[in-house]
C-alpha positions in Angstrom: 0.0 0.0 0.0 1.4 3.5 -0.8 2.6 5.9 1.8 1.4 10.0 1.9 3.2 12.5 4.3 0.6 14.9 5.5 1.5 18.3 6.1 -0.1 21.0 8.6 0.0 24.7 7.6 -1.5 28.0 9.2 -0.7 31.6 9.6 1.3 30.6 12.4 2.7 26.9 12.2 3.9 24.9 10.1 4.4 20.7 11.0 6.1 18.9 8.1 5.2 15.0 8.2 8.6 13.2 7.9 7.3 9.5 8.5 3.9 9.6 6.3 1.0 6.9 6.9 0.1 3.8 4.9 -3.1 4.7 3.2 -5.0 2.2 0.7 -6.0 4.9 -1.9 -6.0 8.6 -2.2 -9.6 8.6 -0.8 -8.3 6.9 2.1 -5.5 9.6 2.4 -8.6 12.3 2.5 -10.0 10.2 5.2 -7.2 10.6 6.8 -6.5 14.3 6.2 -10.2 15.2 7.5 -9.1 13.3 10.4 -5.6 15.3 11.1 -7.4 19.1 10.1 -10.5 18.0 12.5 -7.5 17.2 15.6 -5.8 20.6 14.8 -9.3 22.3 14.7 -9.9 20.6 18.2 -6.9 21.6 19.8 -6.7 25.2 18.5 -10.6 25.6 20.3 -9.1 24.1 23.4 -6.3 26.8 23.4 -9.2 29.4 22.8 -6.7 30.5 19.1 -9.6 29.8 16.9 -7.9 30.7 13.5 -8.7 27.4 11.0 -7.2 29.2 8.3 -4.7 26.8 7.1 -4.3 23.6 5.4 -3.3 19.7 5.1 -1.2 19.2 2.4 -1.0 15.7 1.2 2.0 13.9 -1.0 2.5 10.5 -2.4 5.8 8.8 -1.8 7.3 10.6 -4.7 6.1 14.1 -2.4 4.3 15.1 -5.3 1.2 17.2 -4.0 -2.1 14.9 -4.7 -4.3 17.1 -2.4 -4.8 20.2 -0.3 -8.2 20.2 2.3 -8.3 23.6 4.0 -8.9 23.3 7.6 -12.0 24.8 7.4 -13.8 21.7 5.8 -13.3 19.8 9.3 -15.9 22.2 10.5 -18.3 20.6 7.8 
């Protein structure tokens, strides 16, 4: 199964996945994403910073960009 890297971007962070996740498919990888942006939604409420502007970039194994969900659609 292929391996995407998921990377985290707002106004004021940046997280670059270095070890990626096994995901069957590309939907499975936008499972995935939704998952990671609803978690950074989550904890940016807890720490009363609620800014979702910002996105999860994902890459394939080559790091070739196959998707980019803005952080907003975990509010969705």
């Amino acid at each position: 199964m292929p391996r995407y890297f998921f990377n985290v971007r707002g106004d004021d962070f940046e997280e670059t996945d270095m070890v990626g996740r096994v995901c069957a498919s590309d939907v499975g990888a936008l499972q995935t994403a939704l998952s990671i942006a609803g978690s950074v939604v989550r904890r940016r409420l807890e720490r009363e910073t609620f800014c979702i502007s910002g996105d999860v970039e994902v890459e394939d194994e080559g790091h070739r960009v196959v998707l980019t969900l803005p952080l907003r659609a975990a509010s969705y």
